[in-house]
Backbone as CSV, one residue per row, in Angstrom:
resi,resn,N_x,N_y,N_z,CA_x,CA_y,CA_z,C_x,C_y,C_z
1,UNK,68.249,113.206,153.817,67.460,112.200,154.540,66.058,112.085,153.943
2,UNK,65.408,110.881,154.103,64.332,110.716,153.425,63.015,110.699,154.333
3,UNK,62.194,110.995,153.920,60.880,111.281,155.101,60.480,109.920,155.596
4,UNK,60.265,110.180,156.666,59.717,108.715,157.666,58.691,109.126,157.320
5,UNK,58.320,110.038,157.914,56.240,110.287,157.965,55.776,111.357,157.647
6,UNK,54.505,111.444,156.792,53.994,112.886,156.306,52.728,112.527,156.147
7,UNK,52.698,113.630,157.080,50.639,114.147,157.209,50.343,114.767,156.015
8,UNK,49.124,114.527,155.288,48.967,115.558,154.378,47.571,116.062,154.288
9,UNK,47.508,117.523,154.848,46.085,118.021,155.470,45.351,117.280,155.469
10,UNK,45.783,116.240,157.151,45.351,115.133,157.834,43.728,115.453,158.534
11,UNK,42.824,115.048,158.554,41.610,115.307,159.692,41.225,113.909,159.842
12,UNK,40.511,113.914,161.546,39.696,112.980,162.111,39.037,113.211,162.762
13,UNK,37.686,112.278,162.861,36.576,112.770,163.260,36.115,111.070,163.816
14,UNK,35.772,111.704,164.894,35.762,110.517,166.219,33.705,110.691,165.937
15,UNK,33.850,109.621,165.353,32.078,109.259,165.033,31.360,109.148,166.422
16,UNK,30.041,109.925,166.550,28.954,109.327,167.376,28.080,108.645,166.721
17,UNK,27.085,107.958,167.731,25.938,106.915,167.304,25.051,107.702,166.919
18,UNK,24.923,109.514,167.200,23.884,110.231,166.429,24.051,110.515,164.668
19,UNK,25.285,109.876,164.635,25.742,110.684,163.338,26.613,111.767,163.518
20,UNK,26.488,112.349,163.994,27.503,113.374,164.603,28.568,113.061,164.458
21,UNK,30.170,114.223,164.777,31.270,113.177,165.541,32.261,114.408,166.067
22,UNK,33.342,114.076,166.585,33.776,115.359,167.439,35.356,115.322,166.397
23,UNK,35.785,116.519,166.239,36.348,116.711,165.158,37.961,116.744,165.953
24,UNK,38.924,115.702,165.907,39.513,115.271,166.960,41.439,115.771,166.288
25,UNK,41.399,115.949,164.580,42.827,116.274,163.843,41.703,117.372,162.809
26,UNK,42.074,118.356,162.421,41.627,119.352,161.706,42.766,119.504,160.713
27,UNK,43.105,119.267,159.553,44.551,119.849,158.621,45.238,119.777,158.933
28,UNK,46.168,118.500,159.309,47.581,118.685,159.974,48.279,118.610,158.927
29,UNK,49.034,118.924,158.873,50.462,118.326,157.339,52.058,118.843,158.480
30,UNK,52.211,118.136,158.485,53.787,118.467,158.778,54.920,116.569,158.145
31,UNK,56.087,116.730,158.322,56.704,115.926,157.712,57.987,115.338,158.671
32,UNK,58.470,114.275,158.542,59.516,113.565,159.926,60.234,113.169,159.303
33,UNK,61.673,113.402,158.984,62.832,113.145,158.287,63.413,111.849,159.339
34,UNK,64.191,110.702,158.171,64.509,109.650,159.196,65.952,109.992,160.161
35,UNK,65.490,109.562,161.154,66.713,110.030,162.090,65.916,110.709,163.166
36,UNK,65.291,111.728,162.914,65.144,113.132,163.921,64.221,112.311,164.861
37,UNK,64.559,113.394,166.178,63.717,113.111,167.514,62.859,114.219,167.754
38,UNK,61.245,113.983,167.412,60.753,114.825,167.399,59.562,115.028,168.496
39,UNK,58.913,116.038,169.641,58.817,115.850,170.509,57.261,116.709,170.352
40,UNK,56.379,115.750,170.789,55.173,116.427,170.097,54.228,116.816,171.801
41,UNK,53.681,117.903,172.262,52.918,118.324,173.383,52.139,119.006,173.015
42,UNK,50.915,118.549,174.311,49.571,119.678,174.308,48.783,119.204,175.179
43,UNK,47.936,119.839,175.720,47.124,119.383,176.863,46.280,118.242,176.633
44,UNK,45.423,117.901,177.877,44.659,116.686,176.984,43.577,116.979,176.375
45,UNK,43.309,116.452,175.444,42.213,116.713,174.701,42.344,117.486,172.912
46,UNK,44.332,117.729,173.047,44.690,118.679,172.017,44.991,117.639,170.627
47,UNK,45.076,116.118,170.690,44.658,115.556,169.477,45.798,114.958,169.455
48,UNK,46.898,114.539,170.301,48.245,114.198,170.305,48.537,112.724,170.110
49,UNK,47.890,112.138,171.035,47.627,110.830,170.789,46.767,110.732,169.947
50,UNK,45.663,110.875,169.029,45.339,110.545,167.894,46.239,110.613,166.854
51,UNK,47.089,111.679,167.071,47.979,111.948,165.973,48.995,110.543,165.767
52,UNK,49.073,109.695,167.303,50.198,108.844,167.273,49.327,107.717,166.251
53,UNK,48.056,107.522,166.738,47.496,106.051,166.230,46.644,106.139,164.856
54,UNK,47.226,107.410,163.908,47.208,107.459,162.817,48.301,107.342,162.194
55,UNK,49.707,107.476,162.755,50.629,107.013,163.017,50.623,105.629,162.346
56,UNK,50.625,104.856,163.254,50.566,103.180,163.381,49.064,102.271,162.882
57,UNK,48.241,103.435,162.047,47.565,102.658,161.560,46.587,101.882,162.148
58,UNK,46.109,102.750,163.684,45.389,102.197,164.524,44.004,102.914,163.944
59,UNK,44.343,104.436,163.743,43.214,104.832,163.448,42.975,105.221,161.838
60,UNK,42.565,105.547,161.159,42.477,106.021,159.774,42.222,107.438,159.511
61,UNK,42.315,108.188,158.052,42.429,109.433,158.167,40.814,109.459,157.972
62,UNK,40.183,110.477,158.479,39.028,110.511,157.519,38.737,111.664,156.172
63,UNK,40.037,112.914,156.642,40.204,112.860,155.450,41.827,113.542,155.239
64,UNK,42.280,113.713,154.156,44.017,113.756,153.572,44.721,112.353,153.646
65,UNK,46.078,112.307,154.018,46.681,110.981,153.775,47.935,111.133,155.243
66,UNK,48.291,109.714,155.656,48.879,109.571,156.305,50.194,108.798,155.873
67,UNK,51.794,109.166,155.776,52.472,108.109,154.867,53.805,108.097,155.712
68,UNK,53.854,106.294,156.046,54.883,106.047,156.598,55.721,105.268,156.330
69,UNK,57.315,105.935,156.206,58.046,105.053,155.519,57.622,104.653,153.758
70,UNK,56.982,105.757,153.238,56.113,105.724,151.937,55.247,104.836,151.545
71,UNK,54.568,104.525,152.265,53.259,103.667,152.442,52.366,104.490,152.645
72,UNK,51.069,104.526,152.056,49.614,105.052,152.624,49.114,104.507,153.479
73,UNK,48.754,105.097,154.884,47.924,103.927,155.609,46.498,103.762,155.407
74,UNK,46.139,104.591,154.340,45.247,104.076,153.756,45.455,102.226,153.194
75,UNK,46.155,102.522,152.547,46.079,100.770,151.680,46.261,100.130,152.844
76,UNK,45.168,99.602,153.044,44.886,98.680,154.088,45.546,96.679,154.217
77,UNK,46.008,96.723,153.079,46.775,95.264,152.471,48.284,95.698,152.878
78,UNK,48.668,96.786,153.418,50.474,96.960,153.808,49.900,97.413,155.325
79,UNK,48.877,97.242,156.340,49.102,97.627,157.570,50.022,96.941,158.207
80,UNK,50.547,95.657,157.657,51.786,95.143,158.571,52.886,95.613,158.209
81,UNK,53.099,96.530,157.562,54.456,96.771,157.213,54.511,98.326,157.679
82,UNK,53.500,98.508,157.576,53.760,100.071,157.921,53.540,100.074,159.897
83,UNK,52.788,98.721,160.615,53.299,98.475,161.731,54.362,97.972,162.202
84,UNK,55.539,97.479,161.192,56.659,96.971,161.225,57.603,98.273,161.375
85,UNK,57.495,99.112,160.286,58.488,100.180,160.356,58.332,101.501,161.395
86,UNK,57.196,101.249,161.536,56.567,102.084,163.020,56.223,101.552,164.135
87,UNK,56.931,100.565,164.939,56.737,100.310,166.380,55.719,101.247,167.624
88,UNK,55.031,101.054,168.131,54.112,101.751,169.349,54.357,101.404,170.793
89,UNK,54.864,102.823,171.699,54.945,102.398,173.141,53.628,103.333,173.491
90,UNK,53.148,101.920,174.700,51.938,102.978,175.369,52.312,103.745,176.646
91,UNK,51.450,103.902,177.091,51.322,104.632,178.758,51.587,104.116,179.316
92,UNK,50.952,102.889,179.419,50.854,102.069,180.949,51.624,100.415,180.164
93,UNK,52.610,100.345,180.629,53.431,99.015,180.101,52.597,97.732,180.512
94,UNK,52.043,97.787,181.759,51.361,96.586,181.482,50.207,95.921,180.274
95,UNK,49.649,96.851,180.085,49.050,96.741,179.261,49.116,96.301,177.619
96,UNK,50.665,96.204,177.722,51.449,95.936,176.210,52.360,94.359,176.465
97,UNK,52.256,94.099,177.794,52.859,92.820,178.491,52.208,91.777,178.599
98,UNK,52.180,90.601,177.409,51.666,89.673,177.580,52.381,88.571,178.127
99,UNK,53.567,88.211,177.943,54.144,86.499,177.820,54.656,86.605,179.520
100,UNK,54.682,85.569,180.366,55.281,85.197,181.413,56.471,85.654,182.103
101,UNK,57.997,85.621,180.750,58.679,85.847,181.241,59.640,87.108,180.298
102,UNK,60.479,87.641,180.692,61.155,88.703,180.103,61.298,88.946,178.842
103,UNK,62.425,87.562,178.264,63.013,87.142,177.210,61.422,86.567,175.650
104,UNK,60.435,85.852,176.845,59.584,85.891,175.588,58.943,86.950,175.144
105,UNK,58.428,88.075,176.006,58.216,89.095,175.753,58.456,89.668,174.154
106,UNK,59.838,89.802,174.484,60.649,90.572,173.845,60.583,89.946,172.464
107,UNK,60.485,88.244,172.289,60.323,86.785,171.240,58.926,87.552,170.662
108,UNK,57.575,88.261,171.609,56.337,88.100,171.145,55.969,88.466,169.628
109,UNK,56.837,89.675,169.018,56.376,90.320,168.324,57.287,89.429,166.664
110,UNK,57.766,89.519,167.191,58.879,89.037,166.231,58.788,87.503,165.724
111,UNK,58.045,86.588,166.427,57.774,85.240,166.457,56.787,85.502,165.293
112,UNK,55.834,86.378,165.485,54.168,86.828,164.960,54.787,87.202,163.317
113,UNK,55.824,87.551,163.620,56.112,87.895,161.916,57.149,87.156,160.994
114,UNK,56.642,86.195,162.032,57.367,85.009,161.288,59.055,84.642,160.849
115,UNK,59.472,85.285,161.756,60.686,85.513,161.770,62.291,84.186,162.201
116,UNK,62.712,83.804,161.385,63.187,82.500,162.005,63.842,82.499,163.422
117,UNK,63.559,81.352,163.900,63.827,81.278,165.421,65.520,81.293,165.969
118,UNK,66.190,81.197,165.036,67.505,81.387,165.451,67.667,83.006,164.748
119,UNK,67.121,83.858,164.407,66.975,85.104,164.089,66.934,86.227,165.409
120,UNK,65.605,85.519,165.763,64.817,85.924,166.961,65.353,85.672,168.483
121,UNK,66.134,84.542,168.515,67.075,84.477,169.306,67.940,85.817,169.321
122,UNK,68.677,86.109,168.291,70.044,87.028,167.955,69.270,88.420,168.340
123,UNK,67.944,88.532,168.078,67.429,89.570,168.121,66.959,90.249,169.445
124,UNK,66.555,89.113,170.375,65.544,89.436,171.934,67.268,89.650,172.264
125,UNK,68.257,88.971,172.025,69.577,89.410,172.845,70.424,90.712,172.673
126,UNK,70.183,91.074,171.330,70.206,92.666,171.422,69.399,93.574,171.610
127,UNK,68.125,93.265,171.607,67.031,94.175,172.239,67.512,94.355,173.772
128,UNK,67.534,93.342,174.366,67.814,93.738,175.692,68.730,94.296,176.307
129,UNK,69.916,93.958,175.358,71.336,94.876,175.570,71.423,95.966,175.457
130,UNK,70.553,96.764,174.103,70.470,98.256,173.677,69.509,98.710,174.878
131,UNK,68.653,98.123,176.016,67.900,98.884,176.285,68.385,98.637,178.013
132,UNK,69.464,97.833,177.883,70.176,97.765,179.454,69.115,96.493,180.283
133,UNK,68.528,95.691,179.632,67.848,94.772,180.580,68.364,93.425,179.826
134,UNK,69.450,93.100,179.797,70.050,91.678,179.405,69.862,90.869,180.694
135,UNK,70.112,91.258,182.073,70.630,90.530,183.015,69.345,90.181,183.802
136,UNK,68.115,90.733,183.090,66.814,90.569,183.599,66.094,89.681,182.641
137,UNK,66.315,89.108,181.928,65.755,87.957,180.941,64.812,86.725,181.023
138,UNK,65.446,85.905,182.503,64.686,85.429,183.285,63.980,85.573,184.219
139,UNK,63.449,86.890,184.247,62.671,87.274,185.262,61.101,87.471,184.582
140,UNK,60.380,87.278,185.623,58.972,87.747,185.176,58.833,89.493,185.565
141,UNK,57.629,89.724,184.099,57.575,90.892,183.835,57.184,91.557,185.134
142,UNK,55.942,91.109,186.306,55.770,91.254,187.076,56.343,92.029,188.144
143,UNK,57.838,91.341,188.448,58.789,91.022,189.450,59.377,92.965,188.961
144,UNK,59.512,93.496,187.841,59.919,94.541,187.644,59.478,95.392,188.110
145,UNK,60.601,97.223,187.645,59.699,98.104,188.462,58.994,98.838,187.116
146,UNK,58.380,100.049,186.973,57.598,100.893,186.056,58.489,101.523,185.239
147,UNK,59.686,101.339,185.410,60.299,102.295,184.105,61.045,100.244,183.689
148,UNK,61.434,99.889,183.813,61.841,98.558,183.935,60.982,98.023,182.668
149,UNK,59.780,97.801,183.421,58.832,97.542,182.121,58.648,98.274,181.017
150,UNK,58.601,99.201,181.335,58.591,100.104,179.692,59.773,99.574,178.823
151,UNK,61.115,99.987,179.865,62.489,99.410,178.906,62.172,97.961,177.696
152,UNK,61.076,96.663,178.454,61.434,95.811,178.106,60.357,95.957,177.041
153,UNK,58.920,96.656,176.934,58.124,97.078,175.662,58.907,97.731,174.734
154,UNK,59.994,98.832,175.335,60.636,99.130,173.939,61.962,98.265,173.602
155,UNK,61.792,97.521,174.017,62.581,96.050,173.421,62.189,95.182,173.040
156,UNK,60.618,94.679,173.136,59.576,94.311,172.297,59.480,94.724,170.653
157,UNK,59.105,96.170,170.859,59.341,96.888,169.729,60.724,96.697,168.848
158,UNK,61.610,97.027,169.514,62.599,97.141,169.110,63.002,95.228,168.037
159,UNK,62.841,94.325,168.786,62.983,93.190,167.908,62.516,93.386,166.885
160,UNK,61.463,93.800,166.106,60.771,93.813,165.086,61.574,94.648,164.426
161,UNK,62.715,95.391,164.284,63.752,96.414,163.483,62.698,97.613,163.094
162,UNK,62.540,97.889,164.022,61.628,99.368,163.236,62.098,100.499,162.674
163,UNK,61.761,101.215,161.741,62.994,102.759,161.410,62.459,103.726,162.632
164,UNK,61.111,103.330,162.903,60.587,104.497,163.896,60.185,104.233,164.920
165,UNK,60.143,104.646,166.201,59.073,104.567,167.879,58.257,105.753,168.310
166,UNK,56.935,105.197,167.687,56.206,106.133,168.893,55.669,105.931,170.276
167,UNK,56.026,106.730,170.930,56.355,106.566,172.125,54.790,107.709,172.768
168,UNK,53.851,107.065,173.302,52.873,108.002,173.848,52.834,107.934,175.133
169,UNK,53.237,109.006,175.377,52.866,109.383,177.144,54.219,108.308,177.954
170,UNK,54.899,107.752,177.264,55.089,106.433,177.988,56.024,106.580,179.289
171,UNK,56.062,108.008,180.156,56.675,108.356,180.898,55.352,108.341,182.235
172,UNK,54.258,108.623,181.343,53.258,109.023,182.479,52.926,108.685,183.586
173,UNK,52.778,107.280,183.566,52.636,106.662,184.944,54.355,106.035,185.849
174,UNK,54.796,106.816,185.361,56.627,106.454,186.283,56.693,107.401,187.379
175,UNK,57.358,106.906,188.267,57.835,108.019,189.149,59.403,108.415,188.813
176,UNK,60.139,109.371,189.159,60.871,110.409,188.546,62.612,109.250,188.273
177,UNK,62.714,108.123,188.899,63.552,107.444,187.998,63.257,106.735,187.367
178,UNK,62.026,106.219,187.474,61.762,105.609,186.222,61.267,106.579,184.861
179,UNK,61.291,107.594,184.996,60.966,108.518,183.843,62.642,108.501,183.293
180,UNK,63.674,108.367,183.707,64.755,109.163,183.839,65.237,107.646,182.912
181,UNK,65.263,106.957,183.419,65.570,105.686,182.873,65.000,105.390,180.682
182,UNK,63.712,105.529,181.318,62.856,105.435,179.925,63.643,106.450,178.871
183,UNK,63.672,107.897,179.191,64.233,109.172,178.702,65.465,108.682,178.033
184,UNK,66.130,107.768,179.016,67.883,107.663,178.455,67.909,106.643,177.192
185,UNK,67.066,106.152,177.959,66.359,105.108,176.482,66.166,105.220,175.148
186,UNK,65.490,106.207,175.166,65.041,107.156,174.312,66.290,107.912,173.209
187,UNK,66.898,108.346,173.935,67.635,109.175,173.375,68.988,108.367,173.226
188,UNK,69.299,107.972,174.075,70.214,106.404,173.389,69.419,105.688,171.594
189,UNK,68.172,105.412,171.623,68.444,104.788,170.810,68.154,105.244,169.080
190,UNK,68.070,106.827,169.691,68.146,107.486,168.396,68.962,108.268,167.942
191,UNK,70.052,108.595,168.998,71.753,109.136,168.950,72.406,107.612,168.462
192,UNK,72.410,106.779,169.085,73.177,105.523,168.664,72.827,104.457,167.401
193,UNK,71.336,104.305,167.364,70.665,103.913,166.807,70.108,104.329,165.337
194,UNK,69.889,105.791,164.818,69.119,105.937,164.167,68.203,105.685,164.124
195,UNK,67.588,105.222,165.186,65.795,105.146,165.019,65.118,106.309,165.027
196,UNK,64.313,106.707,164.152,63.200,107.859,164.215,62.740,108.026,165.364
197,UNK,62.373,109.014,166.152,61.488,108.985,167.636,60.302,110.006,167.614
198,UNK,59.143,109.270,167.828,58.074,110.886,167.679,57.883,110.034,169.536
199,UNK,58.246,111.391,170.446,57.863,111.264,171.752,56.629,112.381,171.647
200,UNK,55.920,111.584,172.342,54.263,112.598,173.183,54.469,112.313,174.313
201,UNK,54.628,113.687,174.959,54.806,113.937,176.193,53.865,114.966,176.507
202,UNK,53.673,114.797,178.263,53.730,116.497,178.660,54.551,116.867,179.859
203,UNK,55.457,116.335,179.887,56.625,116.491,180.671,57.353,117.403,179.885
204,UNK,57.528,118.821,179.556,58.118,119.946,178.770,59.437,119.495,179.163
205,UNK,60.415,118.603,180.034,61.546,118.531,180.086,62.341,117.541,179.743
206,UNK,61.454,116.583,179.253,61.440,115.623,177.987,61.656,115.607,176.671
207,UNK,61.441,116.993,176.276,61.439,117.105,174.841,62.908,118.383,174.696
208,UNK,63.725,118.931,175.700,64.314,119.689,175.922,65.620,119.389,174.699
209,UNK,66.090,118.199,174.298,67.046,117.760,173.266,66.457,117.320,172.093
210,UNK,64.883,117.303,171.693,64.196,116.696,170.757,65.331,117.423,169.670
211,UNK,64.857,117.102,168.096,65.333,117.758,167.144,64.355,119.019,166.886
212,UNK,63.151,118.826,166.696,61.839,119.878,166.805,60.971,119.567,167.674
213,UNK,59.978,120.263,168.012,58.927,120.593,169.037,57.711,120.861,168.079
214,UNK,56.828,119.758,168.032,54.969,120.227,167.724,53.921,120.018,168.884
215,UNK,53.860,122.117,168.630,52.589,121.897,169.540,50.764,121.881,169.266
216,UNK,50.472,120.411,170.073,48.943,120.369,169.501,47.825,120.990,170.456
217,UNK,47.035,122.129,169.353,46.201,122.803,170.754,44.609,122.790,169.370
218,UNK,43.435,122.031,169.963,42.058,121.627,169.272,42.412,121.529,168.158
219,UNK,43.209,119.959,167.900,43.661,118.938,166.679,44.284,119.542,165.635
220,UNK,44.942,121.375,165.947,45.578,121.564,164.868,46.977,122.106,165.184
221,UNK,47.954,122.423,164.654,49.374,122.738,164.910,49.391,123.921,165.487
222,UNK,49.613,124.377,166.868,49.726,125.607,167.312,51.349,126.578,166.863
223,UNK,52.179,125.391,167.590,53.792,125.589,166.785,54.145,124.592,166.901
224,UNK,55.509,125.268,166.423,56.213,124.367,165.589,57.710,124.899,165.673
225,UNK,59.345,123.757,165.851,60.405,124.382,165.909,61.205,123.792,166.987
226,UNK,62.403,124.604,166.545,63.020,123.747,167.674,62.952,123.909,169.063
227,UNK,63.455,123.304,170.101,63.335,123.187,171.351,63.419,125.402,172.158
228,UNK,64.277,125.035,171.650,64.809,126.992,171.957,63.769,128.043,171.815
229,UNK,62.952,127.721,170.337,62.219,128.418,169.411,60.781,128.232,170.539
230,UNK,60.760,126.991,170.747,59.186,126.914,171.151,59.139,126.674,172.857
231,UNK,59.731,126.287,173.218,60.038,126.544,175.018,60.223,127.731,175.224
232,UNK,61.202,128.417,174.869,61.205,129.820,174.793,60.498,130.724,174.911
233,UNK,59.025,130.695,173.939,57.959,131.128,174.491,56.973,131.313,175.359
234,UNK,57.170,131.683,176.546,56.901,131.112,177.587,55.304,131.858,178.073
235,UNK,55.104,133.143,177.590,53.680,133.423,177.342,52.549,132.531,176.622
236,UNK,53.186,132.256,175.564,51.868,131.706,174.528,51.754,130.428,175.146
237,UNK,52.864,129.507,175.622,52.552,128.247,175.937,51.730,128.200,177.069
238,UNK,51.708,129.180,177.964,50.926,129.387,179.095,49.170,129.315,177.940
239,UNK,48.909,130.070,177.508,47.943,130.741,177.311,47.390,129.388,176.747
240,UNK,48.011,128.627,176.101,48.272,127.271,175.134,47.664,125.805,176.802
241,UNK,47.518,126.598,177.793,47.520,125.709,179.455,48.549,124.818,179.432
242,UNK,49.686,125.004,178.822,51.351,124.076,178.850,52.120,124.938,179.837
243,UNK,52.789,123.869,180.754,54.132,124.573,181.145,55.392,124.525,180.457
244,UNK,56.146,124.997,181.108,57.487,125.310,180.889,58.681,124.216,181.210
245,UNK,59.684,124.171,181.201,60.690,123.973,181.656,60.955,124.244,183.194
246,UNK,61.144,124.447,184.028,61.117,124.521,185.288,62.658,126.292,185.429
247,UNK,63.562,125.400,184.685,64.708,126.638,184.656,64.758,127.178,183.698
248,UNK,63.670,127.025,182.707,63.115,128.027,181.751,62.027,129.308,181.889
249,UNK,61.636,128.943,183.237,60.887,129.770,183.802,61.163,130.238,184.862
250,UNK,62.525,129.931,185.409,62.990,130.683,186.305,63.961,131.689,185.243
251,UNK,64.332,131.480,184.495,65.196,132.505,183.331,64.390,133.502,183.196
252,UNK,62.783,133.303,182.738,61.913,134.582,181.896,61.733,134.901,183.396
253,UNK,61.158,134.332,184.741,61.182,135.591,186.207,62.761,136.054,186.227
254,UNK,63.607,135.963,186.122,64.961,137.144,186.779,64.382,137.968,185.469
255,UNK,64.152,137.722,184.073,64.239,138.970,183.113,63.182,139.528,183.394
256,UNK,62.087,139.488,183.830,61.241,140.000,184.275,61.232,141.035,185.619
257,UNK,62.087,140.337,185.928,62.653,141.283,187.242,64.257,142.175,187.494
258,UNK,64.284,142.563,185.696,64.770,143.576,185.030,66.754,142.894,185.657
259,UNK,66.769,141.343,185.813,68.386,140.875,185.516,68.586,140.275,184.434
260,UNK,69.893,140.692,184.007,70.526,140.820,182.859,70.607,138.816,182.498
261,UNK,69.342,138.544,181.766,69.778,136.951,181.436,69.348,137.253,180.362
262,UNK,70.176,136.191,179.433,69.879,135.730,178.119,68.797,134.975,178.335
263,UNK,68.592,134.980,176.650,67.600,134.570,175.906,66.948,133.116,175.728
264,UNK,66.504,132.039,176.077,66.332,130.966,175.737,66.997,129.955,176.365
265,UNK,67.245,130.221,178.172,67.640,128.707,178.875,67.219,127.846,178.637
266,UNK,67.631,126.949,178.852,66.804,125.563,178.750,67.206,124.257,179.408
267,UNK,68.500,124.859,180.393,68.717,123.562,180.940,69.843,124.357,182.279
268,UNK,69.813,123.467,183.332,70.735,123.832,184.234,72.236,124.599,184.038
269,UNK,72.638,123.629,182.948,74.512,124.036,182.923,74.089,125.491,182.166
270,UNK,73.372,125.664,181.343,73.132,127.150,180.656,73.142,127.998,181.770
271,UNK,71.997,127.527,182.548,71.579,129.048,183.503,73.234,129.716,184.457
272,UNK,73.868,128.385,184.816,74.886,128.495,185.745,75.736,128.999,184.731
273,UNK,76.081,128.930,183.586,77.146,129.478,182.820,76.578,131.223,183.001
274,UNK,75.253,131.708,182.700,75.092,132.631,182.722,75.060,133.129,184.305
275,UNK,74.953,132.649,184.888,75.060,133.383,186.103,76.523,133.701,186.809
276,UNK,77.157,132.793,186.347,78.576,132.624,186.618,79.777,134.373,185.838
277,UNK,78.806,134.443,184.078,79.523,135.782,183.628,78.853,136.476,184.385
């Protein structure tokens, strides 16, 4: 597989008006093979979302290189292409919701890139199908609920054929089915799809099927690994002010309280298999 994206001892530095500036990515380098779902956490303030909108070419490096889909986002003459192959979901969906009604929505991005209109047709009608909102087309964005709308931003995105979605926070403001909804989303469309996925979360039970886990603690890589490897740790992530898994931390209290559990739960059917031998 060929690399979607590679940091290469990435830093940024969020300028003040004194001259100053607050030092926001310190040396990142890590690398995103196309395909993988990779699930990036850290408290706020740990550089996560900067990491996304260097990403997409929102922000710039100030210093190393940022390369997506083998583009520099430096060269500032390919930012549409390297926003083409890297799609962006935010937090708060309204805020990414411009057009009236469902179906143009979904037309917005894709119209902008000039894309022919019987194209774009073929296209808002499988966006909405892959993301389960076909039968909502004529509705205003409004009229929806909070995971609803997100679905139809990453069907926005999605018209534009992206190899990749970053997805920031975009669970945050849902309540627990609309998180659940977005999630299936998610992972639908990079099991079915092949789309690249860098999710930023801090919902630790979000990232529980990622392919790897990066954790960001003062703009530099704390860890790194897969889901098992780095949930697992359930000291350092504390110390890191991250939680856990919920039945990942009921696993490390019984071993703590000297019963015989394995190593590295991470999800309901595990714990019950082990409790069951």
């Amino acid at each position: 597989m060929e690399k979607m994206i590679e940091f290469k001892n990435v830093g940024y530095i969020y300028e003040k008006h004194e001259g100053e500036g607050t030092m926001a990515i310190e040396d990142v380098s890590f690398s995103v093979k196309e395909g993988e779902f990779i699930g990036i956490i850290g408290h706020n303030g740990s550089g996560k979302s900067t990491l996304s909108k260097l990403i997409n070419g929102i922000l710039f490096p100030t210093s190393g290189e940022v390369w997506v889909a083998g583009i520099n986002t430096n060269d500032h003459s390919r930012i549409w292409d390297i926003r083409q192959s890297a799609g962006m979901v935010f937090q708060n969906p309204d805020n990414q919701l411009v057009a009236t009604m469902v179906e143009e929505e979904v037309a917005f991005g894709p119209e902008n890139l000039g894309v022919d209109p019987k194209e774009i047709r073929k296209r808002v009608d499988e966006a909405l199908k892959t993301v389960e909102m076909g039968a909502y087309k004529n509705k205003k964005p409004h009229q929806l609920s909070g995971g609803q709308k997100q679905r139809i931003a990453i069907a926005g995105i999605l018209a534009m054929k992206p190899k990749c979605i970053i997805l920031d926070e975009p669970t945050a403001m849902l309540d627990p089915s609309g998180r659940k909804e977005v999630i299936d989303t998610i992972k639908r469309l990079n099991k079915d799809e092949n789309i690249t996925i860098l999710h930023i979360t801090h919902y630790m039970d979000e990232v529980v099927d990622a392919d790897r886990i990066i954790v960001m603690d003062e703009g530099k890589i704390a860890m790194e690994g897969t889901p098992r490897e780095v949930l697992c740790q359930v000291e350092k992530l504390k110390e890191l002010s991250l939680d856990v898994p919920q039945i990942t931390e009921l696993a490390y209290s019984l071993r703590d309280e000297n019963m015989s559990m394995g190593w590295g739960v991470l999800t309901v059917e595990e714990m019950v298999n082990l409790l069951w031998q």
